[in-house]
ZAMARGU-4260 file (C-alpha; in steps of 0.2 Angstrom, whole numbers, plus 5000, padded with zeros to 4 digits):
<rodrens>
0) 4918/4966/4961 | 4935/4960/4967 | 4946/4976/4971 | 4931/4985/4967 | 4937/5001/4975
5) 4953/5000/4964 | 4945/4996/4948 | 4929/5005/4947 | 4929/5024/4943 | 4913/5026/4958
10) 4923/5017/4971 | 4941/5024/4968 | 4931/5043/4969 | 4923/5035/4984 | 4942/5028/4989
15) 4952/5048/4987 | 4938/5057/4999 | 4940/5042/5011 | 4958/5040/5010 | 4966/5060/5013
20) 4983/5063/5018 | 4990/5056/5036 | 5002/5051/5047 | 5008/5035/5038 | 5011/5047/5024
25) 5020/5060/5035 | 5030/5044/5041 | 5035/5038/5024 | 5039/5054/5017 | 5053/5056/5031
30) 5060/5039/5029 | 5061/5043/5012 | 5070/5059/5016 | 5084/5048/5026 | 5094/5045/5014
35) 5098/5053/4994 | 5085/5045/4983 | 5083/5051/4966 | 5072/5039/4958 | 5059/5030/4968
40) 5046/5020/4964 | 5028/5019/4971 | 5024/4999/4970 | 5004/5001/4971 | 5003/5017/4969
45) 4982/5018/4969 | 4976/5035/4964 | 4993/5043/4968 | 4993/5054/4984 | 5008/5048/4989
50) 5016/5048/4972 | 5013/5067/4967 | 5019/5072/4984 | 5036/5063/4981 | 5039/5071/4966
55) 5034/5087/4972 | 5046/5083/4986 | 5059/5085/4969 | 5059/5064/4965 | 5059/5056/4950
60) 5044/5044/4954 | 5037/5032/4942 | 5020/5024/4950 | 5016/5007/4947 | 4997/4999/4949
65) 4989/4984/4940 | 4970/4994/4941 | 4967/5005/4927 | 4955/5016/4935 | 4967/5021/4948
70) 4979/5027/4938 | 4965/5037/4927 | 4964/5046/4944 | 4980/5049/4947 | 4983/5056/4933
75) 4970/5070/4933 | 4975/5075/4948 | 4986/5091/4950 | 5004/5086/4948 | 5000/5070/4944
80) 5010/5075/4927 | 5027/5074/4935 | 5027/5058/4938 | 5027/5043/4926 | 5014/5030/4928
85) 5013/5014/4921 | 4999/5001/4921 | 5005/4981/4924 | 5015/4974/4942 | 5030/4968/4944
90) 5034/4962/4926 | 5034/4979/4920 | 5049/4983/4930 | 5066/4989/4925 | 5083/4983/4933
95) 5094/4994/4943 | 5083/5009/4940 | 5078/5014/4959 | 5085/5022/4976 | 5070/5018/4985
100) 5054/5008/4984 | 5039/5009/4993 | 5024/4998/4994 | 5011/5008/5007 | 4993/5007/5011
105) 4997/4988/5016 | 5000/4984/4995 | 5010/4972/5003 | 4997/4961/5010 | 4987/4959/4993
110) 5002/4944/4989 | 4993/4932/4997 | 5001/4915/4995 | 5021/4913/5000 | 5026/4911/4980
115) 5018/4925/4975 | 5025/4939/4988 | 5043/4930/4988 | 5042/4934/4967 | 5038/4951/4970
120) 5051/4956/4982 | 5063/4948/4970 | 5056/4958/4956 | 5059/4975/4970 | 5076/4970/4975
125) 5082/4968/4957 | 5073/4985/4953 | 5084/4992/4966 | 5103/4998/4966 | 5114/4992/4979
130) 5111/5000/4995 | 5091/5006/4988 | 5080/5005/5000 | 5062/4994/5002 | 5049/5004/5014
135) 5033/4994/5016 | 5017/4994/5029 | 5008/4977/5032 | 4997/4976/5047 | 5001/4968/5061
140) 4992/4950/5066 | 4993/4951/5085 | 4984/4965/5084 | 4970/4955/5075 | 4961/4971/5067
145) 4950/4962/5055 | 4940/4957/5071 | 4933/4977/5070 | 4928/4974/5052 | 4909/4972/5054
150) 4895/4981/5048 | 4893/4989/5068 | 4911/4993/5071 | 4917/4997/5052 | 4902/5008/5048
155) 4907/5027/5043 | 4900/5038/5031 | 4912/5047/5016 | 4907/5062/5009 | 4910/5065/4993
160) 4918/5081/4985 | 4901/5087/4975 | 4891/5083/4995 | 4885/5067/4991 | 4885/5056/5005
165) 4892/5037/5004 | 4890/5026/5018 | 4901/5015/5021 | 4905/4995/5031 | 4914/4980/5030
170) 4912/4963/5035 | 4924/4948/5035 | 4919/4933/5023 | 4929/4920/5026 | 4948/4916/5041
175) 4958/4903/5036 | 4973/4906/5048 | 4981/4923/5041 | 4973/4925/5027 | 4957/4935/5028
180) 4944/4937/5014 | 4932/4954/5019 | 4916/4962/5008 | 4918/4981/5008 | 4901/4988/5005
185) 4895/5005/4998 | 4880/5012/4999 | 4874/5028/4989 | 4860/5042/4992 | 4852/5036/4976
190) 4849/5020/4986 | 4863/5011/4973 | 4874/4998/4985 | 4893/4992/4977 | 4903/4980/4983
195) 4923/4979/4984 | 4930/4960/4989 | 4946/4957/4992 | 4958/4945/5003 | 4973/4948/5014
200) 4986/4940/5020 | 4994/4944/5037 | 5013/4942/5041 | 5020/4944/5058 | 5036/4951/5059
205) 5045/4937/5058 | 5039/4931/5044 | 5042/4948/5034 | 5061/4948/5040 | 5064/4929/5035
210) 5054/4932/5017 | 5064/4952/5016 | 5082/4944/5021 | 5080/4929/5008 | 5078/4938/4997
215) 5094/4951/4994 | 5089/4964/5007 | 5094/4967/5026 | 5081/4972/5041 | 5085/4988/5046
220) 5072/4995/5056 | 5052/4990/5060 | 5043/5000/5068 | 5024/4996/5077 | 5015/5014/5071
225) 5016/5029/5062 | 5028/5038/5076 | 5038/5027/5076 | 5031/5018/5092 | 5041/4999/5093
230) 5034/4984/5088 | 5017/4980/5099 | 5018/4999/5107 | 5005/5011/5105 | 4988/5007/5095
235) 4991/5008/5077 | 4994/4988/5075 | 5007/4989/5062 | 5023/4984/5056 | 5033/4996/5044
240) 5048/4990/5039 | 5064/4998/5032 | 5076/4987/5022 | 5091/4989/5013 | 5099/4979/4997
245) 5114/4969/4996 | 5126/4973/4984 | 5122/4960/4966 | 5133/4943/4970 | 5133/4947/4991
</rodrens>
């Protein structure tokens, strides 16, 4: 199933007890913290971890995601009632109606084709005020991660909250250049095996400030890892990038 761990109700409970609270949370919360932002908006919000934290936090969040079952999740989830979740992409966004966005859990790298991610950050910066703020994670190509995703390297197992146990791997399908197509496979005591498919595409950091900066916004910071580490330092291979809108008209 494509995005299989998004849309089916076993995977996205597979997906919340792999997926807990870390550091890339930690690190967006505090950029998030910067500077006043009343209203923010969670682009891809998933099940809603980060979401219900920022709200809890005291923002007005509104949690955007394209996969129904996701948002079933979030929604059931304590807190999950403070924040307003809505089902569709980047055509269900209003204008002028955020301080901050965030895209996280590489969100980012699911706009695969050049058109398509130049239309969403169009539809983010017009959802932002002047002076809002685009925070995003995509992993970082030179760090070439999708060479671990094999059924050797990959493997782990997910336990489940009732004690099931889920093992988990993935294995790359198919390169062309940056763009990377991968099988994620699940496989359950009862001896039932899902599959979540899914394809990438991997920016470098030039390539993220050109398509940010066409756009309406300026680069203000990229970091390389969730301490803030720069750019090829340290081991987390990503880029995490803060940008800021121009004023309408600049």
């Amino acid at each position: 199933m494509l995005h299989g761990e998004f849309e089916d109700p076993r995977l996205v409970e597979v997906y919340d007890a792999e997926y807990l609270w870390g550091w890339d949370d930690d690190l967006f919360m505090s950029l998030l913290a910067e500077r006043n932002a009343p209203r923010v908006l969670d682009f891809g919000c998933g099940t809603g971890r980060l979401a219900i934290a920022m709200a809890g936090a005291g923002h007005e969040v509104t949690g955007v995601d394209p996969a129904r079952a996701s948002l079933d999740a979030a929604r059931r989830k304590p807190g999950g009632d403070k924040v307003t979740w809505i089902e569709g992409s980047a055509e269900v966004l209003p204008a002028r109606a955020y301080e901050a966005v965030l895209l996280t859990s590489h969100v980012a790298q699911f706009f695969v084709s050049d058109e398509q991610w130049l239309s969403t950050l169009r539809a983010l910066r017009r959802s932002l005020v002047a002076g809002g703020r685009l925070i995003f994670d995509s992993r970082d190509p030179d760090d070439r991660r999708w060479d671990l995703w094999n059924p050797v390297d990959s493997r782990r197992p997910v336990l489940l909250p009732d004690g099931d146990r889920v093992d988990t791997w993935t294995e790359v399908t198919a390169e062309r250049g940056p763009v990377i197509s991968f099988t994620r496979h699940y496989e359950f005591t009862q001896g039932d095996e899902l599959t979540s498919e899914a394809t990438l595409r991997f920016r470098s950091e030039g390539e993220i400030r050109t398509t940010v900066e066409a756009v309406g916004f300026d680069v203000d910071r990229v970091f390389g890892g969730w301490a803030r580490e720069p750019v090829g330092a340290g081991e987390d291979g990503e880029l995490i990038v803060v940008a800021v809108a121009w004023p309408q008209g600049k």
